[in-house]
N, C-alpha and C positions, 0 to 999 in steps of 0.2 A: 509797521510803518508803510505808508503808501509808496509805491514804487513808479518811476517811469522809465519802463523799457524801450529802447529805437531800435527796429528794427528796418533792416534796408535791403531791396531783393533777395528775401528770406522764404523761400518755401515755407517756414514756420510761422512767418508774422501770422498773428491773426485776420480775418476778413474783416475792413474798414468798416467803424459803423457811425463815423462821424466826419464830419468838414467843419470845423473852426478859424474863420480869420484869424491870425496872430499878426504880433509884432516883433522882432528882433531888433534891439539897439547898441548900433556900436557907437560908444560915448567916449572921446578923448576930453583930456586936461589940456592946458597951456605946454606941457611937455610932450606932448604926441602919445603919452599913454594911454591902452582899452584899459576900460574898466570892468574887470570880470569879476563872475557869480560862482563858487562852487554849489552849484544846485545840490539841496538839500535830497530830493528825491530819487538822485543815482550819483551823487558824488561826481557829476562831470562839470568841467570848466566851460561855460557860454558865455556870452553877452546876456544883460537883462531883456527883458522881454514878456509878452503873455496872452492871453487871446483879447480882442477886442470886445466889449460891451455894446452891448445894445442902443443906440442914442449917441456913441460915443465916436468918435471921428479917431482918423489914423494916428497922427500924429500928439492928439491930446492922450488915443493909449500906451503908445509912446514914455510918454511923459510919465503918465502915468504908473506904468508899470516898473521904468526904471526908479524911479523916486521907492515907492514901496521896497521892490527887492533891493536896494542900496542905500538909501539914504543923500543920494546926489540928484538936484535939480537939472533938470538936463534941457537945451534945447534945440530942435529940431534944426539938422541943414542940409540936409538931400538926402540921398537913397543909394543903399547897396542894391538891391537886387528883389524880386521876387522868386520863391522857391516852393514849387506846387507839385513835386515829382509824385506821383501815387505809387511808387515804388518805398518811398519811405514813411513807414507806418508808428506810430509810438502809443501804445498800451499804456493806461492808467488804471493797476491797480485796484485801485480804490474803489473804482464805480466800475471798471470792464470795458470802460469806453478805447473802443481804437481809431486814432483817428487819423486820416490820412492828411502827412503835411499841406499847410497852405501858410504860409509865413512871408510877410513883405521886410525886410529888411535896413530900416534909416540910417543915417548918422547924426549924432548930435554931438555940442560941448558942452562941458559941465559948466554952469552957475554957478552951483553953490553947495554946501553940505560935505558931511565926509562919510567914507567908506564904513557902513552899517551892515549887519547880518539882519536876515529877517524869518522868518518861518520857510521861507522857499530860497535861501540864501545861505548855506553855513557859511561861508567867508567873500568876504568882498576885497578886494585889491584893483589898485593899478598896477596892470603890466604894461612892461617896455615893451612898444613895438616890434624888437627882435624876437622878444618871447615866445610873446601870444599864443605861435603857432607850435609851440614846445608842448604847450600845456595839453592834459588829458582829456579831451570830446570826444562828442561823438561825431562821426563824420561829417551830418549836415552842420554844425558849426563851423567846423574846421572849413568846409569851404566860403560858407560868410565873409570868415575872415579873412581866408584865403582873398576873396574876389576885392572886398576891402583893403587890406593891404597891397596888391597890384595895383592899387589905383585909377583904374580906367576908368576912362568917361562914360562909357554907356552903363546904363543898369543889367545886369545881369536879370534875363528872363527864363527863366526854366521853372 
């Protein structure tokens, strides 16, 4: 099975051979719940998310990508953060690629639909706000949410 490794100020990481826009979204309900992914590909806890397309605008990947990995319609209402550190690196496996983060970070509420697994998805849940930060990731999530939960007005730029 394909793998995705994170690596973070690792002597070992591999030397980057990629820059992909992505998108992280953190998607509450009417009860202040994140709705998180057990990523199929390393068993850690995120927000949905995924790289952007070609043609494809931020906020419609967005959309896009949380719908597939969960099965919840989501829509766009501001922004946690962009997070571009080249200290943290994530290996794919499959094809060798390493690519150095660049991930802008939304938030959305949910619409419509329920909590679905998908091929990059073993399990989909709402967690309570208190949680969240209990659950198993990898660091660059952890501070997403991190920065999301404190709630501060500025976007977070790093």
């Amino acid at each position: 099975m394909a793998r995705r490794i994170d690596f973070y100020d690792d002597p070992k990481a591999p030397v980057p051979n990629s820059l992909v826009p992505s998108v992280n979204v953190v998607v509450t309900n009417d009860a202040g719940d994140l709705l998180m992914i057990r990523r199929s590909d390393n068993d850690n806890w995120a927000v949905p998310g995924g790289a952007i397309d070609l043609g494809e605008s931020l906020p419609a990947a967005a959309v896009r990508e949380t719908l597939e990995e969960t099965g919840i319609l989501c829509e766009i209402t501001g922004i946690v953060g962009t997070y571009t550190d080249p200290k943290h690196v994530i290996l794919y496996t499959s094809n060798g690629e390493a690519r150095q983060e660049f991930s802008i970070a939304l938030t959305a509420r949910a619409l419509s639909g329920e909590p679905t697994p998908s091929s990059e998805s073993a399990e989909v849940r709402w967690v309570p706000r208190g949680q969240a930060e209990a659950m198993s990731m990898d660091r660059s999530m952890a501070l997403r949410i991190g920065h999301y939960l404190t709630g501060t007005v500025v976007p977070y730029i790093g």
